[in-house]
C-alpha positions as CSV (number, residue, x, y, z in Angstrom):
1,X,47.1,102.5,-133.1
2,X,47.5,98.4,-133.1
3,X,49.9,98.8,-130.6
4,X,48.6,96.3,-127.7
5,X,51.4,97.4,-125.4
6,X,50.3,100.0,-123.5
7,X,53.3,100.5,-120.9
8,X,50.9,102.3,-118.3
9,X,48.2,99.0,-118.4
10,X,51.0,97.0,-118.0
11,X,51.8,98.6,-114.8
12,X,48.5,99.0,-113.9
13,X,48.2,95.6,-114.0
14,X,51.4,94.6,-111.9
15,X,50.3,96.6,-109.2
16,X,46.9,95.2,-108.8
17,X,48.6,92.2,-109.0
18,X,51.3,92.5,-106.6
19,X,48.3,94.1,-104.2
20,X,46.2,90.7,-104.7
21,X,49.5,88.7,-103.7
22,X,50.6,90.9,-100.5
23,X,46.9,90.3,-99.7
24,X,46.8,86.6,-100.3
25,X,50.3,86.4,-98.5
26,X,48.6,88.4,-95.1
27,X,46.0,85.8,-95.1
28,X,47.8,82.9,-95.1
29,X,50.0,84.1,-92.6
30,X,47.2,85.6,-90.6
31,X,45.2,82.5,-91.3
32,X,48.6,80.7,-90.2
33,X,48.5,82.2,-86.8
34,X,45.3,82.0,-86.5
35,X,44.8,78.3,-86.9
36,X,46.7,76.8,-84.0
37,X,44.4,79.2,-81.5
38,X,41.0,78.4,-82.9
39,X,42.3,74.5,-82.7
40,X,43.2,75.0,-79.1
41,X,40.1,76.9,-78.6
42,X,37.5,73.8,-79.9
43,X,39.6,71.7,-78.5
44,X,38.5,73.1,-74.9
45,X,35.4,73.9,-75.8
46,X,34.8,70.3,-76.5
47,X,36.1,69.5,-73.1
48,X,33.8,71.8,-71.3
49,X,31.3,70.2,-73.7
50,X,32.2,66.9,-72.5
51,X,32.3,67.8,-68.4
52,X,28.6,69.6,-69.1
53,X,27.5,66.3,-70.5
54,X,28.6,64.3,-67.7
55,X,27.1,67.1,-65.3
56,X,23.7,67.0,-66.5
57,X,24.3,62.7,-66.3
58,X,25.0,63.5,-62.7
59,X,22.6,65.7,-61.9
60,X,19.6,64.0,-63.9
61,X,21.2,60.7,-61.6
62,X,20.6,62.6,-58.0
63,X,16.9,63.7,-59.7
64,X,15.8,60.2,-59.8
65,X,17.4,59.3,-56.7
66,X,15.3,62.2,-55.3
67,X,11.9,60.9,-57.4
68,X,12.4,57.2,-56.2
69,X,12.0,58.3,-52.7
70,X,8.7,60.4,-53.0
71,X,7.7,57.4,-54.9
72,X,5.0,56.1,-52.1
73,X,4.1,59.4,-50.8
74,X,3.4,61.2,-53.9
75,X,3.5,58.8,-56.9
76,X,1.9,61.6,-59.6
77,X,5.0,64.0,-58.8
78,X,7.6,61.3,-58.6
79,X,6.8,60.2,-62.4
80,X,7.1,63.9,-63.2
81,X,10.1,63.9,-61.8
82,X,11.1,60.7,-63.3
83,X,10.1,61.8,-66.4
84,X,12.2,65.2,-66.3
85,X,15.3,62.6,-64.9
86,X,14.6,61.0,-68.5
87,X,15.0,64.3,-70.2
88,X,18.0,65.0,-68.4
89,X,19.9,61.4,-69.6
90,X,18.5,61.6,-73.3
91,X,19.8,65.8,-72.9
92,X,23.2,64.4,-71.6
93,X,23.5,61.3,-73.9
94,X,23.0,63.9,-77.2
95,X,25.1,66.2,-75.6
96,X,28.5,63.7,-75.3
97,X,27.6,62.4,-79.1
98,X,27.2,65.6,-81.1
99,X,29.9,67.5,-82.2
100,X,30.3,70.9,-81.3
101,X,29.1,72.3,-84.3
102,X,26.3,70.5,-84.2
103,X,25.3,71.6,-80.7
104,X,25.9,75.2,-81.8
105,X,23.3,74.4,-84.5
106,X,21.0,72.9,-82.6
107,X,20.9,75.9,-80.1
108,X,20.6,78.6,-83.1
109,X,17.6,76.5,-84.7
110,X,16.2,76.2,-80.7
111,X,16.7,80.4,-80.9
112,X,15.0,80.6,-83.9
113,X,12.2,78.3,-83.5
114,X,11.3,79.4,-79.8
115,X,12.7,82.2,-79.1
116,X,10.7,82.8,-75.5
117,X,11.4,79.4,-74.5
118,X,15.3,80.2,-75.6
119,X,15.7,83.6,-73.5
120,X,13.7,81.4,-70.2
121,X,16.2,79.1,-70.8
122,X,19.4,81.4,-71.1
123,X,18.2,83.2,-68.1
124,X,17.7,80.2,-65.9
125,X,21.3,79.1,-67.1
126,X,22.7,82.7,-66.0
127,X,21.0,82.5,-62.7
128,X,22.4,79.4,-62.1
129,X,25.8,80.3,-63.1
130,X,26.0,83.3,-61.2
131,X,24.7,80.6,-58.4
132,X,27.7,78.3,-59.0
133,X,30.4,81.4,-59.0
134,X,29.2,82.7,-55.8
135,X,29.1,79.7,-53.9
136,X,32.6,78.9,-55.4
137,X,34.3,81.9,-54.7
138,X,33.3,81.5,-50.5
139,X,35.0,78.4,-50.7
């Protein structure tokens, strides 16, 4: 019974074999296909990314513009103001340097960290954006 050539092993072994290559062979094709779509899909991500950046630079620009006239009638809520114009910039500066990975981290340790101020957030930002669609689709 020294006989180390069991014919059934054998085969037992080519087919797990041959199941572990079709399987390795699905993936790489899958992963093949796959590729070019997720590339396409970061690489308009990061566009959007990019035009959200330049946004908020915009929009933080027509905040101050707003804060430097209530500057003589209400000095206390034009620094406010100026102050959240600040925030805006230094959000909108971070934003265009970052990667997109990066920002996707940032938000998930945001999530996790403050979750309240998160959800306020995310709601705010769907309010707006349901602002911004219906205003664009009377036009």
């Amino acid at each position: 019974m020294s006989d180390t050539s069991d014919p059934f092993r054998d085969d037992a072994r080519r087919a797990e074999f041959a199941r572990h290559a079709s399987s390795l062979a699905g993936r790489t094709h899958l992963g093949a296909t796959i590729e070019p779509i997720t590339d396409k899909a970061k690489e308009l991500a990061e566009a959007q990314k990019q035009s959200g950046a330049e946004k908020i630079g915009g929009v933080a620009a027509a905040v101050r513009h707003a804060a430097d006239g209530l500057e003589q009638d209400l000095p206390r809520a034009a620094g406010y103001i100026h102050q959240a114009a600040d925030t805006m910039e230094r959000a909108s500066a971070a934003l265009k340097e970052r990667s997109l990975d990066e920002v996707i981290g940032g938000l998930g340790q945001f999530a996790r960290n403050q979750p309240a101020a998160f959800f306020g957030a995310a709601v705010l930002a769907g309010f707006a954006l349901s602002r911004f669609l219906k205003s664009s689709a009377h036009q």
